[in-house]
C-alpha positions as CSV (number, residue, x, y, z in Angstrom):
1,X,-15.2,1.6,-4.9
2,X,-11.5,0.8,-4.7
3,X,-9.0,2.1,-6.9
4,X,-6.1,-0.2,-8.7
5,X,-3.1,0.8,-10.0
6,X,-0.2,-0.7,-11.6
7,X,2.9,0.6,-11.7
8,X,4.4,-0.9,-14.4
9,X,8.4,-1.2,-16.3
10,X,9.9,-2.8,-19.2
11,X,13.6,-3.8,-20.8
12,X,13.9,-4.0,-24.0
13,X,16.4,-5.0,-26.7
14,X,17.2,-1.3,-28.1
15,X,15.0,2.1,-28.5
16,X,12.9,1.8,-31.5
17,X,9.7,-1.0,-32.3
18,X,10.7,0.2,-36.0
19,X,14.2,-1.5,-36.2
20,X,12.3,-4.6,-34.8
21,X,13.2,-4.6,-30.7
22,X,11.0,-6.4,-28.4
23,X,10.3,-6.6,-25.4
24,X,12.9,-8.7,-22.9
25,X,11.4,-8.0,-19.2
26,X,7.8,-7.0,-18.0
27,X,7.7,-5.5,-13.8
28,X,4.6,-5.0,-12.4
29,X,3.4,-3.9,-9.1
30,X,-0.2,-3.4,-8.0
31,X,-1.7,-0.3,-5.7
32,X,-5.4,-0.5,-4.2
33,X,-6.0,2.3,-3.0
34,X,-2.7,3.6,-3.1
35,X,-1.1,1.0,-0.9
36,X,1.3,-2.0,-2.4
37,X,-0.9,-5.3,-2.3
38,X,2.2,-7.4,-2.4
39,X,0.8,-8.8,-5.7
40,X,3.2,-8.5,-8.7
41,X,3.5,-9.6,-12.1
42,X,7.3,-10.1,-13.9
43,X,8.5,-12.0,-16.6
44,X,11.8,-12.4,-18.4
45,X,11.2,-13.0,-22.2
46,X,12.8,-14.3,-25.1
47,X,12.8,-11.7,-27.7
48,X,14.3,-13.9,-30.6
49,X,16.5,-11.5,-31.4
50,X,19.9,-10.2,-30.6
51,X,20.0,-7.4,-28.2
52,X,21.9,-4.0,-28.6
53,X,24.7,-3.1,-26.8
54,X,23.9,0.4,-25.4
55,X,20.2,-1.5,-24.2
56,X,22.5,-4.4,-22.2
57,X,24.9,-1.8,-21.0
58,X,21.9,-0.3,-19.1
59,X,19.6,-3.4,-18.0
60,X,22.2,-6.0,-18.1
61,X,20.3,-8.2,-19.8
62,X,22.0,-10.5,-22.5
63,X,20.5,-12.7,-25.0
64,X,22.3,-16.0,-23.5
65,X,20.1,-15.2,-20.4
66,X,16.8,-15.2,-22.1
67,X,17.3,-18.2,-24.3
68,X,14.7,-20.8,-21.6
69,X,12.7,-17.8,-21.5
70,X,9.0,-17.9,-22.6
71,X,7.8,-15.6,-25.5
72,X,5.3,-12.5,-25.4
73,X,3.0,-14.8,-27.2
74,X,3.0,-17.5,-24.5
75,X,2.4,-14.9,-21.8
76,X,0.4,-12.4,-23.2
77,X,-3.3,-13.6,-21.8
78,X,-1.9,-13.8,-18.5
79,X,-0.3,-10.0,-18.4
80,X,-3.4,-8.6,-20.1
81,X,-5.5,-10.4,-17.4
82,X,-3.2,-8.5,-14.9
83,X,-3.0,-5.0,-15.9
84,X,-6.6,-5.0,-17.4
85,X,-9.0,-2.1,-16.1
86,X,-6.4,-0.6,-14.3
87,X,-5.0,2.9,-14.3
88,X,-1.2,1.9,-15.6
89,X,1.6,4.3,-14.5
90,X,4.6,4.6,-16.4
91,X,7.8,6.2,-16.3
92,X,8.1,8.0,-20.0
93,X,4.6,6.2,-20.7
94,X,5.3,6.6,-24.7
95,X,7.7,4.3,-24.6
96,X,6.8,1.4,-23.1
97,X,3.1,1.6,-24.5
98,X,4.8,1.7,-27.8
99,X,6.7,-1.4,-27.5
100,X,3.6,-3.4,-25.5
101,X,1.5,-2.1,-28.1
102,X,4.0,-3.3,-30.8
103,X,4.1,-6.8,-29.1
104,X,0.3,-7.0,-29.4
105,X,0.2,-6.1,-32.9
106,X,2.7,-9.0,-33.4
107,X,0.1,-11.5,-32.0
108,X,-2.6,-10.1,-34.7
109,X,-5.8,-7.7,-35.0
110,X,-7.8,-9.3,-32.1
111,X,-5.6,-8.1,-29.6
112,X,-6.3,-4.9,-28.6
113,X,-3.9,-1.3,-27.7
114,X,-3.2,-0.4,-24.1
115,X,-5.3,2.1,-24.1
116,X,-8.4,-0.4,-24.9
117,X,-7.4,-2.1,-21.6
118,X,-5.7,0.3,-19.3
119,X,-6.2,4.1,-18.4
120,X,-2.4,5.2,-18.6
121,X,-1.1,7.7,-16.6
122,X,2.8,9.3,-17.1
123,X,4.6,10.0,-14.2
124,X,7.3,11.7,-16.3
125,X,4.7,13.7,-17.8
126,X,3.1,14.3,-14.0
127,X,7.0,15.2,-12.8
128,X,7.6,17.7,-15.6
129,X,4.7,19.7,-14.5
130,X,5.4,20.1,-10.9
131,X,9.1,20.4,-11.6
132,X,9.7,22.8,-14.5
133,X,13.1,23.1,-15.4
134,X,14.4,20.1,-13.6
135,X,15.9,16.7,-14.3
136,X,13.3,14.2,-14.0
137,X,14.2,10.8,-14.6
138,X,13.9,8.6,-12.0
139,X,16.7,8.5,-10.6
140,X,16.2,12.7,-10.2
141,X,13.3,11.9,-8.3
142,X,14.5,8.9,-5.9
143,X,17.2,11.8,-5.1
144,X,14.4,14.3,-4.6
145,X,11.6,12.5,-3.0
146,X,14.1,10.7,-0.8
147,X,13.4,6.8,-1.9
148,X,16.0,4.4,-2.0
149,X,17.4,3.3,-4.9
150,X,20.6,2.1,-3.8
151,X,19.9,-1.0,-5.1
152,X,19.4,0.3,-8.6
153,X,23.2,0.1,-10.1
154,X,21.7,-1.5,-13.5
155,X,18.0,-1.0,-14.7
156,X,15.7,-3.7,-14.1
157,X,11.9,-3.8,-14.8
158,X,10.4,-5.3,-11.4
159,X,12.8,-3.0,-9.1
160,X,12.2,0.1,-10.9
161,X,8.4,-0.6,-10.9
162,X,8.8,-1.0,-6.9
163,X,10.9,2.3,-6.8
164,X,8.1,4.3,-9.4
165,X,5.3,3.2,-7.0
166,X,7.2,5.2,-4.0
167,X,8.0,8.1,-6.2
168,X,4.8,8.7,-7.5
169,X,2.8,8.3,-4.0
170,X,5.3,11.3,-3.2
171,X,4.7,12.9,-6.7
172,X,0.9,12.8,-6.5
173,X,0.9,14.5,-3.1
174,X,0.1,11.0,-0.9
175,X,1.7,9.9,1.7
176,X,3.1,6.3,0.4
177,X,1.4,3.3,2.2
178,X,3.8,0.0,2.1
179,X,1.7,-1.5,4.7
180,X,-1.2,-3.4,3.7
181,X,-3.2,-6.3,5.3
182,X,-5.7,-7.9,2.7
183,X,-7.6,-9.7,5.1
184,X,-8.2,-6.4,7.0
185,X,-9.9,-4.9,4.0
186,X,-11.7,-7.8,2.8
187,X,-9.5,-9.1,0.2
188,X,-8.2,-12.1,-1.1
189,X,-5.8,-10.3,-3.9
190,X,-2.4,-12.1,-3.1
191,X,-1.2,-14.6,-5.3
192,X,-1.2,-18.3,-4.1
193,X,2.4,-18.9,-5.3
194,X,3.6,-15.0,-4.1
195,X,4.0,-13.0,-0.7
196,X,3.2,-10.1,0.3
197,X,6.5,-7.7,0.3
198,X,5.3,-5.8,3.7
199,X,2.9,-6.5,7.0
200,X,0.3,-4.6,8.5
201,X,1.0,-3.4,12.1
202,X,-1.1,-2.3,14.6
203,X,0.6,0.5,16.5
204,X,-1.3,1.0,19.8
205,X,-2.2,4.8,20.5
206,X,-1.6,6.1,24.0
207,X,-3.1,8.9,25.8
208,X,-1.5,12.1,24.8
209,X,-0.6,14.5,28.1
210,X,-2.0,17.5,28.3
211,X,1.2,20.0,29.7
212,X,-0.4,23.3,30.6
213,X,1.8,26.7,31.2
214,X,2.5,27.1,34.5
215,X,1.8,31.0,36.5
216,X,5.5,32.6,35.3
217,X,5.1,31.3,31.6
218,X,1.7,33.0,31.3
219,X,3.2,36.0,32.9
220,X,6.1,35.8,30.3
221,X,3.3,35.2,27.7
222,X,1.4,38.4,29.1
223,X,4.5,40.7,28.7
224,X,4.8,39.2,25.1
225,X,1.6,40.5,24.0
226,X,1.8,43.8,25.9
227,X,5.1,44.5,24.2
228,X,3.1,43.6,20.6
229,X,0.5,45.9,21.6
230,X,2.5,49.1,22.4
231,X,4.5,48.5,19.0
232,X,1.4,48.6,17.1
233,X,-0.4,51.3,19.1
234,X,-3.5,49.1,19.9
235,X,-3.9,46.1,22.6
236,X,-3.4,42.3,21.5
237,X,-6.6,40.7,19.8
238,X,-6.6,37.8,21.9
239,X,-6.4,37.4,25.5
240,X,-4.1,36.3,27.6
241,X,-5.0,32.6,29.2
242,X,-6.3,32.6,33.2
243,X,-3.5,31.7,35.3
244,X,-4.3,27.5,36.0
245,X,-3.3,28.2,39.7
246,X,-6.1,31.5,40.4
């Protein structure tokens, strides 16, 4: 059975759900199997609010820019329907549970928590424990892990959720996959309005050559392993090949 992930990444209007901050940008990006589908879910929102100056000087964001934007409310069936059943990875996962779980709350007691819908996995959390002692925010890892961020100069949700997925393919050991045909693996996933963000290619194999050593490397190789044997005081353990040309 196939595995989905989203990798996902919010703005918001300051740091705590307690002195009322909402949610202002949701970035989503969906893994099968650890591979980018190309689908992707990302919405600007109007948080009703005025937003804090330390929060814009990171994401950018200001209020005048969200004031056509739809609210939580209006979009919230739609991003449930998206993450639902999915394992959800987040940077610092606290924090942006914490503030989607807030938004929910807001809409009243028959929406559920995050962790009703989603399995939610911290890649901060996942960092920390393979790199002890070291700086771990994203931006530590792009540097580490070698992913380009050079487009990062101000936080935004639906970039940082593309740069997460490629870290934390790389974190989890994986080599990361940005090549993924749908119709290859039986699946009609992509959005009817969206594109896919990479193709599949097909990258003929040849016939590797075979080079073999020829009669004065073997007798180099021979010398080798005599000069091994009289250091240790007992012939080499394996034998030297047949000359190809006896």
């Amino acid at each position: 059975m196939s595995r989905r992930q989203v990798v996902l990444d919010t703005e918001t209007t300051g740091l705590e759900t307690s002195d009322g901050h909402r949610i202002i940008e949701i970035g989503c990006v969906e893994l099968l199997d650890r591979r980018l589908t190309g689908r992707h879910y990302h919405r600007y929102l109007n948080p009703e609010r005025d937003i804090d100056e330390g929060a814009r000087a990171v994401h950018g964001i200001s209020l005048e820019d969200l004031a056509d934007k739809p609210r939580f409310a209006e979009v919230a069936e739609e991003f449930i329907e998206f993450i639902a059943g999915a394992d959800l990875v987040i940077h610092n996962a606290a924090f942006d549970v914490g503030f989607i779980d807030h938004e929910l709350a807001l809409l009243g007691s028959e929406h559920r928590r995050v962790a009703d819908l989603c399995t939610v996995i911290d890649s901060l959390a996942l960092a920390r424990h393979k790199h002890p002692g070291q700086k771990n925010s994203l931006d530590a890892l792009c540097s580490r892990y070698g992913v380009d961020n050079s487009e990062r100069t101000l936080h935004g949700a639906l970039l940082d959720a593309e740069i997460l997925a490629d870290v934390y393919l790389l974190l989890t050991g994986g080599q990361t996959s940005l090549l993924f045909d749908p119709a290859a693996e039986g699946s009609s996933a992509l959005p009817a309005d969206g594109e896919a963000h990479a193709t599949a290619l097909t990258v003929p194999r040849g016939v590797l050559p075979v080079v073999r050593a020829d009669a004065a490397e073997l007798q180099r190789h021979a010398a080798v392993l005599e000069s091994i044997g009289q250091d240790r005081g007992a012939p080499a353990c394996w034998p030297v090949a047949p000359d190809p040309g006896s």
